[in-house]
C-alpha positions as CSV (number, residue, x, y, z in Angstrom):
1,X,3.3,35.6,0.9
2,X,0.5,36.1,-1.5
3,X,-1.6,33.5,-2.8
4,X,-0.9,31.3,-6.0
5,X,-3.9,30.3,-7.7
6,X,-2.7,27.0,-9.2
7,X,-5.6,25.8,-12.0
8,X,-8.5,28.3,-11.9
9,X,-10.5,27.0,-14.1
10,X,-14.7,27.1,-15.0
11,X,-14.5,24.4,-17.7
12,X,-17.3,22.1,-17.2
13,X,-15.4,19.1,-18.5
14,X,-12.3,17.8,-19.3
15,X,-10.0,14.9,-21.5
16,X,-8.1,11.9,-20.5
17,X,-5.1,12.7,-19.2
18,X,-1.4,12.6,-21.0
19,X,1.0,10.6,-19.0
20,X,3.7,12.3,-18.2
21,X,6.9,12.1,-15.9
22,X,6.5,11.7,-11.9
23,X,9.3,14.2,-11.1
24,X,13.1,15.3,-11.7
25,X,13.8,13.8,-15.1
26,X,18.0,13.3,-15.8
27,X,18.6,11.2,-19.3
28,X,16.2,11.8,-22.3
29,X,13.4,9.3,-23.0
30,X,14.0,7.2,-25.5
31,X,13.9,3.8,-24.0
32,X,13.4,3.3,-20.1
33,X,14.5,0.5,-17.8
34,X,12.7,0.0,-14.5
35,X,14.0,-1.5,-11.1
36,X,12.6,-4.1,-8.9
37,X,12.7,-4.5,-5.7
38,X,13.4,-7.9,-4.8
39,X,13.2,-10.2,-2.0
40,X,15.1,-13.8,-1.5
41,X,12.9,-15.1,1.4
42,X,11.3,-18.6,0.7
43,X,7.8,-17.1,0.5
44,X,8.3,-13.7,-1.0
45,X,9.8,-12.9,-4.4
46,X,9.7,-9.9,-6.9
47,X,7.7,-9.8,-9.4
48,X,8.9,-9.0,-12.5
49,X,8.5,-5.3,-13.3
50,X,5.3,-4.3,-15.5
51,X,5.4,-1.9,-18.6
52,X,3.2,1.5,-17.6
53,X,0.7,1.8,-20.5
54,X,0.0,5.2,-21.6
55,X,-2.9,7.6,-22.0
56,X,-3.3,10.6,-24.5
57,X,-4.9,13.7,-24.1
58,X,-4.8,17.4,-23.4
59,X,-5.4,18.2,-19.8
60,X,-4.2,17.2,-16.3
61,X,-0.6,16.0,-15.7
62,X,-1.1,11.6,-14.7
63,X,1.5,11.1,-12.4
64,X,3.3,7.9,-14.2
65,X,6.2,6.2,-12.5
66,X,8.8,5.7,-15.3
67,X,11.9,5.7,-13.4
68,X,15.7,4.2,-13.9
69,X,16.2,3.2,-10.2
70,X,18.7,1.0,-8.4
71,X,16.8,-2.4,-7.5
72,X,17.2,-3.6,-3.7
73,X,17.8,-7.5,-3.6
74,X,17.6,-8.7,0.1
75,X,19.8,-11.6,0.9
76,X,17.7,-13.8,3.5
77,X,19.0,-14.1,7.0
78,X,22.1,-12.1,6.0
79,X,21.5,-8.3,7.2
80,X,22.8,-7.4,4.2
81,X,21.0,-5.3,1.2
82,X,22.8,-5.2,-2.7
83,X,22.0,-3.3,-5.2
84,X,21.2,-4.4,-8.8
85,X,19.1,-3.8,-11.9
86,X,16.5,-5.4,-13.8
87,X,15.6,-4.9,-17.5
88,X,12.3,-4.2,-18.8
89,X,11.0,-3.9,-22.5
90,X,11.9,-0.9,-24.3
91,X,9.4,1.9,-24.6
92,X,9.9,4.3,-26.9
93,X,9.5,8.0,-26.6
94,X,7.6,10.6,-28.6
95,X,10.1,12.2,-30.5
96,X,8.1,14.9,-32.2
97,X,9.5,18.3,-32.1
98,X,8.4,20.6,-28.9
99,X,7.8,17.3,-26.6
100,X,6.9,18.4,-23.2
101,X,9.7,18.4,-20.6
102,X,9.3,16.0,-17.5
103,X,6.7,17.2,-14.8
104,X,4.6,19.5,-17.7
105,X,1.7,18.8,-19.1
106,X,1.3,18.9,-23.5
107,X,-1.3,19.8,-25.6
108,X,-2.2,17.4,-28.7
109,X,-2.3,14.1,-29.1
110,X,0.7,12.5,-29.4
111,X,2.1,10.3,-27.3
112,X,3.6,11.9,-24.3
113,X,7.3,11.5,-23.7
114,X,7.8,8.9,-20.8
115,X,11.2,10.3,-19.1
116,X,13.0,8.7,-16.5
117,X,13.4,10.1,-13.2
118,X,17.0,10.5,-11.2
119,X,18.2,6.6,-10.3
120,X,17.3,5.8,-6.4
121,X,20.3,4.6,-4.0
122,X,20.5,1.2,-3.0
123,X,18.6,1.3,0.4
124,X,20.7,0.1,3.4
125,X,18.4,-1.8,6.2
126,X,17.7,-0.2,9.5
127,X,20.9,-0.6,12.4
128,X,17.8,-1.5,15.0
129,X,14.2,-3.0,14.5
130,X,11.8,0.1,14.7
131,X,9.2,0.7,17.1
132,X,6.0,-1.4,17.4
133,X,7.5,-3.8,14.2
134,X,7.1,-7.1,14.7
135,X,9.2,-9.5,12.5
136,X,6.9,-12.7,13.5
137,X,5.7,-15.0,10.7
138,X,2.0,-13.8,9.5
139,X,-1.1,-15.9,9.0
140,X,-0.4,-16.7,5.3
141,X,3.4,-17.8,6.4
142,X,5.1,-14.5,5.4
143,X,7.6,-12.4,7.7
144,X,6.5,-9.2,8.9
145,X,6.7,-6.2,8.2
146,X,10.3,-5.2,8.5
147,X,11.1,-8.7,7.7
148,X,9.1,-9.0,4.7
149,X,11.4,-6.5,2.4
150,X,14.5,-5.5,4.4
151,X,15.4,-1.9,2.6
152,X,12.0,-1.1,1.1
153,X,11.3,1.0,4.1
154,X,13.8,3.5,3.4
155,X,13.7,3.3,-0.9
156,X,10.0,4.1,-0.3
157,X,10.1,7.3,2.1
158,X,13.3,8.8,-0.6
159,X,11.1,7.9,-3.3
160,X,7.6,8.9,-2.0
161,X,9.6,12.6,-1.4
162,X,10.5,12.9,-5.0
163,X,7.1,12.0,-5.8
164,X,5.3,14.3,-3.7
165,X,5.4,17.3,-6.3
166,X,3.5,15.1,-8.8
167,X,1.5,14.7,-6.6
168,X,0.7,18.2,-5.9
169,X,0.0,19.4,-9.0
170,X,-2.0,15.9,-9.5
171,X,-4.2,17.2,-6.6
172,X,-4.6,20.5,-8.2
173,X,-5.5,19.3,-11.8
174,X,-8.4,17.0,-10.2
175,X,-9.7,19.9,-8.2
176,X,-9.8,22.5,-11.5
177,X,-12.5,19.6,-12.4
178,X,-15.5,20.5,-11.1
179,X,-17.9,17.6,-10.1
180,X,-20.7,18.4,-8.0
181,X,-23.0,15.4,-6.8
182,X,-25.5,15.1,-8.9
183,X,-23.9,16.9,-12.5
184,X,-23.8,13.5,-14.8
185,X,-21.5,15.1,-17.4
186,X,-18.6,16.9,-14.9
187,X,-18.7,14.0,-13.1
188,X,-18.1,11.7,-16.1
189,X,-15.3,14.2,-17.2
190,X,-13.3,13.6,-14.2
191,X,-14.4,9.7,-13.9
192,X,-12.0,9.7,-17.4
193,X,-9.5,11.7,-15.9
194,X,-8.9,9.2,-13.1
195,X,-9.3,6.4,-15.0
196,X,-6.5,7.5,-17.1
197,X,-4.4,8.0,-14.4
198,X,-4.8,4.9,-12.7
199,X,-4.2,3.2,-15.9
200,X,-1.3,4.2,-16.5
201,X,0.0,2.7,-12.9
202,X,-1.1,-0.9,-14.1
203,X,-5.0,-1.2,-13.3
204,X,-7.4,-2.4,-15.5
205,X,-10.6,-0.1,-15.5
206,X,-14.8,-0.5,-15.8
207,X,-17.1,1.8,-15.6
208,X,-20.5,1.3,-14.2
209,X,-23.5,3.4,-15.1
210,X,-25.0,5.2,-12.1
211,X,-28.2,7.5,-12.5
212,X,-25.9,10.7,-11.5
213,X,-23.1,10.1,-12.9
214,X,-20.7,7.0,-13.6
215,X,-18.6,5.0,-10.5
216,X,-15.0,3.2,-11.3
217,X,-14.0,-0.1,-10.2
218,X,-10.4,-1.1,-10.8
219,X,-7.9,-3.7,-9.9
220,X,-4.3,-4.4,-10.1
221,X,-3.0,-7.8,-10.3
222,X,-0.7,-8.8,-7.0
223,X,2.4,-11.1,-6.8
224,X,-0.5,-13.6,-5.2
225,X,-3.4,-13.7,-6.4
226,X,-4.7,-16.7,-4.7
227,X,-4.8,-14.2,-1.3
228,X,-7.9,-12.5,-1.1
229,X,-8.5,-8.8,-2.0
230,X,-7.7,-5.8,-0.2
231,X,-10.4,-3.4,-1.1
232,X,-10.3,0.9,-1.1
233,X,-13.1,2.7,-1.5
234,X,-13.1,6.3,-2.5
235,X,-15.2,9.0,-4.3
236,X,-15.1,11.6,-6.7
237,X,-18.1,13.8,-6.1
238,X,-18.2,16.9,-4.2
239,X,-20.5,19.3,-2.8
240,X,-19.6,22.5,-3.8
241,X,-21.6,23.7,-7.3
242,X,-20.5,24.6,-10.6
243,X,-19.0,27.5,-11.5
244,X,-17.2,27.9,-7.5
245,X,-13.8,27.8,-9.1
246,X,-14.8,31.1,-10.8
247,X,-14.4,33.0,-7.3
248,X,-12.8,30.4,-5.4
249,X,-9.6,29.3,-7.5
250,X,-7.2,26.1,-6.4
251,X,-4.7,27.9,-4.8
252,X,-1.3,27.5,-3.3
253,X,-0.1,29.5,0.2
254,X,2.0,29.1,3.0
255,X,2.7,25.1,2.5
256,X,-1.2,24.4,1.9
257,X,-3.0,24.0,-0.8
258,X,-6.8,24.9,-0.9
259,X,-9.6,24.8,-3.2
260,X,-12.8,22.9,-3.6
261,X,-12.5,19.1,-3.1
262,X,-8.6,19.5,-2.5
263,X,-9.2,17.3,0.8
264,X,-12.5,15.3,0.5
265,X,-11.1,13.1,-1.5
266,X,-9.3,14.6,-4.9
267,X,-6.3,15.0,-2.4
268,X,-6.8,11.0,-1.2
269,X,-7.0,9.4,-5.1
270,X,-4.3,11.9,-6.0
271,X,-2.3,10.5,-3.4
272,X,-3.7,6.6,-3.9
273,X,-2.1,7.3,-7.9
274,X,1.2,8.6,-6.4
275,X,1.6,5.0,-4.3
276,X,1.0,3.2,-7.4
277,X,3.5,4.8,-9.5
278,X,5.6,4.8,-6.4
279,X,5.7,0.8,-7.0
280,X,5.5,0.8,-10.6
281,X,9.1,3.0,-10.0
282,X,10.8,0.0,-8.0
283,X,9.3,-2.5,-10.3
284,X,7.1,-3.6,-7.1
285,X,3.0,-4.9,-7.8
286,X,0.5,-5.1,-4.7
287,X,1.5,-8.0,-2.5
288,X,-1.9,-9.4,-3.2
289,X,-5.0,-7.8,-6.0
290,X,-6.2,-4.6,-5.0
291,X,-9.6,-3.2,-6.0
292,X,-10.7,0.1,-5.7
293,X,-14.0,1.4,-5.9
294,X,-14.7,5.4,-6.9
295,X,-18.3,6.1,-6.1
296,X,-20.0,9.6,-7.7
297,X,-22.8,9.9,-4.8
298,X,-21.1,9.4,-1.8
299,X,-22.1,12.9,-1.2
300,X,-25.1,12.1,-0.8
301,X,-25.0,8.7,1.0
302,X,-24.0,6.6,-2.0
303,X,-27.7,5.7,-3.0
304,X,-26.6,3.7,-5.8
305,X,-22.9,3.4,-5.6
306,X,-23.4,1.4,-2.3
307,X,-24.3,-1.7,-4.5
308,X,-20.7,-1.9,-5.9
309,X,-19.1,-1.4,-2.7
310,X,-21.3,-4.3,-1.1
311,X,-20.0,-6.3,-4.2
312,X,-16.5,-5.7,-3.5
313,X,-16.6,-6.6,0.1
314,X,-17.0,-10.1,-0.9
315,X,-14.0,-12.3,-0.1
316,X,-12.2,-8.7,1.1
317,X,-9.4,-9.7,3.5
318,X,-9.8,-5.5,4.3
319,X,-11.0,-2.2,3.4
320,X,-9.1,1.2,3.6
321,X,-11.2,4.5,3.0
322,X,-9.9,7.7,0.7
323,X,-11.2,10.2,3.0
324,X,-9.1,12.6,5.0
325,X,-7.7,11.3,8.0
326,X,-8.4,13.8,11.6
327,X,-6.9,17.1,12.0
328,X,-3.3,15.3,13.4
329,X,-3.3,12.7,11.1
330,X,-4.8,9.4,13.1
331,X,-6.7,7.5,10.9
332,X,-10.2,6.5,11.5
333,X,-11.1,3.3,13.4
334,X,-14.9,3.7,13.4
335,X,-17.9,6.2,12.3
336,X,-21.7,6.8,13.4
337,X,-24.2,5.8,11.8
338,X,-25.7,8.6,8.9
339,X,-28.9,8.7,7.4
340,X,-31.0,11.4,5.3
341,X,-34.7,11.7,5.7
342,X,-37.0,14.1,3.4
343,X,-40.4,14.9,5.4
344,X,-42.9,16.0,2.8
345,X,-46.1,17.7,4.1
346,X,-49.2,18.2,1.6
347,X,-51.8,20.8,2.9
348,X,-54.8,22.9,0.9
349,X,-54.1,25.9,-0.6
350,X,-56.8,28.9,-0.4
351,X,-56.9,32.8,-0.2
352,X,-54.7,34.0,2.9
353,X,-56.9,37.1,3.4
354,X,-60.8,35.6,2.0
355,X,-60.9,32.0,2.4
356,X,-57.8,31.8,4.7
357,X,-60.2,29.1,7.1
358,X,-60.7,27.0,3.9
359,X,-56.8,26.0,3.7
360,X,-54.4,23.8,5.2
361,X,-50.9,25.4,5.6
362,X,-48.2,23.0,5.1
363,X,-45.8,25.2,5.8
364,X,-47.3,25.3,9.5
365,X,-47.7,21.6,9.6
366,X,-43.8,20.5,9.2
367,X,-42.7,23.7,11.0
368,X,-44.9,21.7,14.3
369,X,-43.5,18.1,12.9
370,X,-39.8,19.4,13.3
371,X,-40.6,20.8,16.5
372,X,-41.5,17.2,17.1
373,X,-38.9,15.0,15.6
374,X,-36.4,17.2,17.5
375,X,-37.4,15.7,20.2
376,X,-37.0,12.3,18.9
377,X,-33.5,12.8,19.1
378,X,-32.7,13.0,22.7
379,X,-30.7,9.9,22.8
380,X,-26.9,9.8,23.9
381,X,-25.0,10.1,20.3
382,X,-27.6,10.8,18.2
383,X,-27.8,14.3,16.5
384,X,-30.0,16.3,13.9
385,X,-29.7,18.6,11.5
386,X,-32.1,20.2,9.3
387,X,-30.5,20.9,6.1
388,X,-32.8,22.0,3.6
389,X,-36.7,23.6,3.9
390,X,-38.5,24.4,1.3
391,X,-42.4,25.2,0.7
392,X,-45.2,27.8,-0.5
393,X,-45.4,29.9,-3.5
394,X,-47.0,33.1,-2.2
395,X,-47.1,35.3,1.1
396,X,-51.0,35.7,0.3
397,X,-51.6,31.8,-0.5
398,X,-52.0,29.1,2.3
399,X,-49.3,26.8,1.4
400,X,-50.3,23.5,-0.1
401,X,-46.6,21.5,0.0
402,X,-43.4,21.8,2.2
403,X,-41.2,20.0,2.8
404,X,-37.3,19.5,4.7
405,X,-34.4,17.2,4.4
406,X,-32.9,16.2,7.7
407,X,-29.5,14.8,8.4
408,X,-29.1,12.1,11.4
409,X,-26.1,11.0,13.1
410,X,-26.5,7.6,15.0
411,X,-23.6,6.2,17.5
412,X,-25.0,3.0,17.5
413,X,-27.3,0.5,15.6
414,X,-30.4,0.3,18.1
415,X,-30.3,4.7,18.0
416,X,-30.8,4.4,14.7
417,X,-33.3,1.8,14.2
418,X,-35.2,3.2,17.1
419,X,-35.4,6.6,15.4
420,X,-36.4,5.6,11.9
421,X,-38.9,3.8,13.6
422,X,-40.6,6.6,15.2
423,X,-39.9,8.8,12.3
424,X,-41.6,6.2,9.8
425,X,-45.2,6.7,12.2
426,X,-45.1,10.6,11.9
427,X,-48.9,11.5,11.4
428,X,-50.5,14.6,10.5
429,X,-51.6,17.3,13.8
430,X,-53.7,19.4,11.4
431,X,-57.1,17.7,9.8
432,X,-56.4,17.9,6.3
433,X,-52.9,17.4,6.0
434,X,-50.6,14.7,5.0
435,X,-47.1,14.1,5.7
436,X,-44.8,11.0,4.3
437,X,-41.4,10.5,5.5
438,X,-38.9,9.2,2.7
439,X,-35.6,7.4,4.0
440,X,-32.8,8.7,0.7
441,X,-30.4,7.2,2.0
442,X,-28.7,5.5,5.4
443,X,-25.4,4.2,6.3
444,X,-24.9,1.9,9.6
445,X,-23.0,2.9,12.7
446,X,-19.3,1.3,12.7
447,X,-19.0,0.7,16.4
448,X,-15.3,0.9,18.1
449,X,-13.9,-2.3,18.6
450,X,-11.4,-3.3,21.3
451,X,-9.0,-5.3,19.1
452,X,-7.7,-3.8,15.8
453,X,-5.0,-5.9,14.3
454,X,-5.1,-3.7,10.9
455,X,-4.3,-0.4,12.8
456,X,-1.7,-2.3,14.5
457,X,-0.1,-3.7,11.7
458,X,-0.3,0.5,10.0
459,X,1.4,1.3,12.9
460,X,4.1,-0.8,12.5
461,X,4.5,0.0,8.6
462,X,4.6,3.7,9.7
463,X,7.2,3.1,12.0
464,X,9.1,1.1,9.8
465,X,9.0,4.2,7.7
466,X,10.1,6.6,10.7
467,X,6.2,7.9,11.5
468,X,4.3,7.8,14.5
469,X,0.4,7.0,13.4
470,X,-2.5,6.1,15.3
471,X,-6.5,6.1,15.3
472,X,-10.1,7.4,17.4
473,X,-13.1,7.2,16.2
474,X,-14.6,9.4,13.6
475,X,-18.0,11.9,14.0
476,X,-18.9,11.7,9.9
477,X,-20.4,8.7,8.0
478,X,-18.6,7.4,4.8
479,X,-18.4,4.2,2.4
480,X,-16.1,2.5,5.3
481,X,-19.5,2.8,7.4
482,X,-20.6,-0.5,5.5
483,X,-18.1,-3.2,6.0
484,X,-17.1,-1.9,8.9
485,X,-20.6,-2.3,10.6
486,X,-20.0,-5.8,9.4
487,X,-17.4,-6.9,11.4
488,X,-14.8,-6.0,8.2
489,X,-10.9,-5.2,9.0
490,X,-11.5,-1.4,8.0
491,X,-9.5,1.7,8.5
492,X,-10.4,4.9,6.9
493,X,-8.5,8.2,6.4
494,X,-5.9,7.3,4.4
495,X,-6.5,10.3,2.1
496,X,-4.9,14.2,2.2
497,X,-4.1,15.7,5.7
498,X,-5.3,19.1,5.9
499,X,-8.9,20.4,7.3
500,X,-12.3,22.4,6.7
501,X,-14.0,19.6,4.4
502,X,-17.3,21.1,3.3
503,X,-16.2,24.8,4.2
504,X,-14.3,27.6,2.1
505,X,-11.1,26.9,3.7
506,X,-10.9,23.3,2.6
507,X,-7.2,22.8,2.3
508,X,-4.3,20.0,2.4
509,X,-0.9,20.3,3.8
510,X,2.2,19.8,1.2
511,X,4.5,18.7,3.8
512,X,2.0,15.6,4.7
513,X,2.3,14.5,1.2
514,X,5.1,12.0,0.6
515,X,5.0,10.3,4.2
516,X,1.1,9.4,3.0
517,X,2.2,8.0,-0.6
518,X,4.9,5.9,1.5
519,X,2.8,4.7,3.9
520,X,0.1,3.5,1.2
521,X,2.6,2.2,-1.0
522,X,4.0,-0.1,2.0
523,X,1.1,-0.7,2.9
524,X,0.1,-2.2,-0.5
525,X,3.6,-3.5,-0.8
526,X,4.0,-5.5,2.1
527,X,1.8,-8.9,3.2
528,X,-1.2,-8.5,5.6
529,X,-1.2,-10.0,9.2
530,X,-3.8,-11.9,10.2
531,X,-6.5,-10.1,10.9
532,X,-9.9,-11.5,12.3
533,X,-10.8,-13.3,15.2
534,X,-9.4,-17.1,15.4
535,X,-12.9,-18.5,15.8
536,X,-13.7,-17.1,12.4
537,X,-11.8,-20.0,10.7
């Protein structure tokens, strides 16, 4: 099978998105009524289902969750799930001439037609409790999982599957944006390309200024809001340049999809979008408020978008991470430590050939420093990498400046302290030269930990939902690295399954698609356990 380039695209920029039908449209959209998914336990009730706002524009296809589904109503104690429907406020449909059909994306700016999608079944409850579900009471009184929303389990996997195609081409659209670390104005492009998408699932958008480019924070409201947040974090900077979709086209082949970014983490927001709509289908909102924070430098160690993720942890009762999960699809329970070091080195330039005694050579300076700093890094878990090295002008000139950016991986705290350390007391072997070492940016290591209620409470959700999940450890540093060095409930790698992140086969797999918009969308759906230690209060 040949390849299917999907969005090759070099545009350096691009418009809010239209929002336009999730998948498999039916009726005509002149007026929409959306389901809910409601629950008669004494501590858990439906919310009332929210109108999706709109966005206009000219690009990418929003995946909005305008649906005419069956409602599940769960009848406590009784075994027993009904179906029903709940009305919502009309909406009313663009009826100009040529409106797009469901699943396309129009050009211009009227309003884009909002068509429901195929009504859902009623969802019958499971015959037997699934594998590692527990139906205890949690910390804040609720049932568990499977006892939380009897029949959600099963409306969520059907649903997540029609959804997955959105999805798709979601993931596609947001990778035909370019936005390498660093480029303000691409990144800014797809910063109001997401931001129109998550919009139109319910969230409430900000902006924040950042010196390369602007960050996101949103929230949706949940059915409680007097529980405390869950946070995500996320990114939408890459590290691939402009102009790589010119020979390196999103493209479509053999149940993957590849293409620059498609996996770290345009595949993990697309996918975050799909869960939302997913709810905002069965008339379901977040158990509790959800923020999510989209960083533009994570890249390059969040320099500045680490100050809004620090401000989010407050008052977090967890964090899940965007980024992809490993190879098979276990999530990521911990990370080492990550930090970026420029060593610059200032010689004396002179004559190579005349006055070659007269100069310094920088060059020859850090090439002896890195000889020394490698062997810095001898302890268990730690690793270097020399990334970048620069310096001199001229083959016949003694150089006056060098310099090289280094990448360090710590697996625990006292590594990395003790290496900064030494790395901060470099000092020059040649008279005459200088060198400084510059600290860009650092993430802590997120040690393993023993006890992991969160990843045991995923577990049961993916069972609930007929998967098998689990976790290990993680070799790369990310945005989780922070509250999760903090003692934080924090999983990461709820984002796109697929592999080669920061190579030219970056790619997702299709088929892993819907089960990961289920499992998010139950996992934002359904009440949290308790998860810290007792003696935490």
């Amino acid at each position: 099978m040949s390849p299917q380039a999907v969005r090759p695209s070099t545009a350096p920029a691009a418009t809010p998105t239209a929002v336009a039908n999730a998948a498999n449209a039916t009726t005509t959209a002149n007026a929409t009524t959306a389901s809910t998914v409601a629950t008669a336990s004494a501590s858990t009730a439906a919310a009332p289902a929210a109108a999706v706002p709109t966005a206009t524009g000219t690009t990418a296809t929003a995946i909005a969750g305008t649906t005419t589904v069956a409602a599940v109503a769960t009848a406590t104690g009784s075994g027993t799930t009904k179906a029903a429907t709940a009305a919502e406020p009309t909406r009313t449909a663009d009826t100009t001439p040529g409106a797009a059909e469901p699943g396309t994306t129009r050009t211009g700016t009227a309003r884009t037609a909002l068509a429901p999608a195929a009504p859902t079944p009623a969802a019958a409850p499971p015959s037997a409790p699934a594998p590692h579900t527990s139906a205890a009471p949690d910390s804040e009184g609720q049932p568990g999982p499977t006892a939380a929303l009897p029949g959600l389990p099963q409306a969520l996997t059907t649903r997540a599957r029609t959804l997955a195609g959105a999805v798709r081409r979601r993931c596609a659209d947001l990778a035909g944006i370019e936005s390498p670390s660093g480029d303000a104005p691409r990144l800014n492009a797809l910063a109001e390309e997401l931001a129109a998408g998550f919009r139109a699932t319910g969230a409430t958008v900000q902006r924040e200024p950042g010196p390369a480019g602007d960050h996101l924070v949103l929230q949706w409201e949940g059915r409680d809001e007097a529980l405390p947040h869950l946070l995500v974090v996320g990114h939408h900077d890459t590290v691939w340049p402009a102009g790589i979709l010119s020979d390196w086209p999103v493209t479509e082949q053999d149940g993957t999809l590849s293409g620059p970014g498609v996996v770290d983490m345009k595949g993990g927001l697309a996918i975050l979008e799909g869960a939302f709509a997913l709810l905002a289908d069965l008339g379901q909102r977040p158990h509790r408020t959800v923020r999510l924070v989209v960083v533009s430098d994570e890249e390059v160690g969040s320099p500045d978008g680490r100050r809004l993720v620090e401000r989010q942890l407050r008052g977090a009762a967890a964090v899940l991470g965007l980024e992809p999960p490993h190879a098979d699809g276990r999530l990521k329970t911990a990370r080492r430590g990550s930090t970026r070091v420029r060593l610059t080195v200032t010689g004396r330039e002179a004559h190579a050939g005349n006055d070659a005694a007269e100069g310094v050579s920088a060059v020859d300076e850090l090439v002896d420093q890195l000889v020394a700093v490698r062997g810095l890094v001898t302890q268990p878990g730690t690793e270097l990498n020399a990334g970048r090295i620069s310096g001199g002008s001229r083959a016949n000139v003694v150089a006056g400046r060098a310099e090289a950016e280094l990448g360090l991986r710590f697996a625990t705290t006292e590594a990395q302290r003790r290496t900064l350390d030494s790395l901060a007391r470099l000092s020059a072997l040649r008279p005459g030269a200088r060198v400084r070492t510059e600290v860009l940016s650092s993430r802590p290591a997120w040690p393993e930990r023993s006890a992991n209620p969160l990843l045991r409470h995923v577990r049961s959700l993916a069972a609930a939902l007929g998967q098998q999940l689990d976790g290990a450890p993680a070799g790369g540093a990310g945005d989780t690295n922070l509250p999760g060095s903090r003692g934080l409930p924090t999983l990461d790698g709820f984002g796109a399954i697929g592999g080669g992140a920061h190579a030219r086969h970056e790619h997702i797999r299709i088929d892993q698609l819907a089960p990961r918009i289920a499992l998010l969308a139950a996992l934002l759906a359904v009440p949290l356990p308790w998860l810290r230690d007792r003696s935490e209060g």
